[in-house]
C-alpha positions, 0 to 999 in steps of 0.5 A: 105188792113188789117194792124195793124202797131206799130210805135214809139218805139225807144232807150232811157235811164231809168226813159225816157218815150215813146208813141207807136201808132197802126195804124189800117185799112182794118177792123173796129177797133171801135167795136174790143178789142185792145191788146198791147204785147210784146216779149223781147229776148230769151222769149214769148209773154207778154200781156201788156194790154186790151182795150175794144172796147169802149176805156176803158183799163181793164187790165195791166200785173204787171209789167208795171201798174202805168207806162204804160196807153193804149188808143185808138182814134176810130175816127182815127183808132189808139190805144196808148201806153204811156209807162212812168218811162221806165225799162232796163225790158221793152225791147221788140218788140212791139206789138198791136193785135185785137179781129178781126180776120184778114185775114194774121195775126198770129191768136191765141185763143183770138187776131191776130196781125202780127209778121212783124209790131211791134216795137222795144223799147231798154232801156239802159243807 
């Protein structure tokens, strides 16, 4: 089965830090790029950052650079998202999406992802 699951979100305070992973199957990741998005309420989908097949992340969007670092384990399938010194502007539905183009997903021009497996990461005080 093709899946691409975000977990590890969750509800924490500002300046907290947070480390989401993106478990893949069904396909093989270690050759596709890797993409972390994310959708606040109310707004689109928000690119967070690139990470090339070989495990070099090549791009940050602004607004999470020097805080956020994307990694990814090909060995084990899964790709990471640390998310340090976390803002009230960070709230948002998380999201990893492939190059892969996935049988099921939402496919756009560059990545697929599904709509049904991200996950939620709430920053309040």
């Amino acid at each position: 089965e093709v899946q691409l699951v975000a977990s590890g979100g969750g509800a924490v305070q500002p300046g907290m830090s947070l480390r989401l992973s993106c478990a893949a199957s069904g396909f093989i990741f270690s050759t596709y790029w890797i993409y972390w998005l994310r959708q606040a309420p109310g707004k689109g989908l928000e690119l967070v950052a690139t990470t090339r097949s070989d495990g070099a992340t090549i791009w940050y969007a602004d607004s999470v650079k020097g805080r956020y670092t994307a990694s990814r384990d090909n060995a084990r399938d899964t790709a990471y998202l640390q998310m340090n010194s976390l803002k009230s502007e960070d709230t948002a539905l998380y999201y990893c999406a492939t190059t892969a183009r996935l049988e099921g997903a939402d496919c756009r021009y560059d990545y697929c992802y599904f709509p049904g497996q991200g996950t939620q990461v709430t920053v309040s005080s």
